[in-house]
C-alpha positions, 0 to 999 in steps of 0.5 A: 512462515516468515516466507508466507509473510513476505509473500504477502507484503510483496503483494502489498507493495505491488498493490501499492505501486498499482494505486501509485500509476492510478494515481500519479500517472492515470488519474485522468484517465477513464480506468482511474477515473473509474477506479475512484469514482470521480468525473472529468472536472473532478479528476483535473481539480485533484490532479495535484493532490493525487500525484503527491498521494501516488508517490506516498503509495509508491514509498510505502511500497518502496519501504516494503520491498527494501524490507523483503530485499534486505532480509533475502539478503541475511540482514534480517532484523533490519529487513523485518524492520523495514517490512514492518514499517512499510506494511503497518504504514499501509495498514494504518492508512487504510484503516484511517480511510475506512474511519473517516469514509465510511463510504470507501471501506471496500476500498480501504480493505482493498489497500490494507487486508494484505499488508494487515496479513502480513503484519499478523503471519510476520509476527507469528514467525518471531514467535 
């Protein structure tokens, strides 16, 4: 089951690293524009701020990914320790986001359902 629930925070991360070149790359560009339902105008006003988003995006999925490398390698409570942070991190963000607009709840659930998952089948895997 642990490997259910790695599985599944890798696909976490690489969601993550998905909203980071969304953000911190291509926030201009029509794809993300698209993606996040903002104009031309908008896009340039909040560039800053999404680049600094992206990059909170990418070190969570960093964090995960640290986490599934370190216990592929033996080190297994560090690891899960690590996957733990990275993907409640994740989750945690996506239900604030679901909380504080309520009009972008399909994106949280977009960014939170797998590493929310992974959390729960982890977890059944230590009992």
């Amino acid at each position: 089951m642990i490997i259910a629930g790695l599985v599944l925070a890798a696909l976490a991360a690489a969601v993550h690293v998905f909203i980071f070149y969304l953000e911190s790359i291509a926030w201009t560009s029509p794809r993300a524009r698209a993606a996040f339902g903002t104009t031309g105008d908008e896009a340039l006003a909040t560039r800053e701020l999404a680049f600094n988003h992206g990059f909170y995006n990418l070190f969570l999925a960093i964090l995960a990914a640290a986490g599934i490398a370190s216990v592929a390698a033996g080190a297994t409570t560090a690891g899960l320790t690590l996957t733990f942070a990275g993907l409640g991190s994740m989750a945690a963000a996506a239900a604030v986001l679901a909380i504080s607009s309520p009009n972008k709840r399909a994106a949280a659930a977009k960014q939170g359902l797998l590493p929310a998952a992974g959390v729960v089948v982890l977890l059944l895997s230590l009992i």
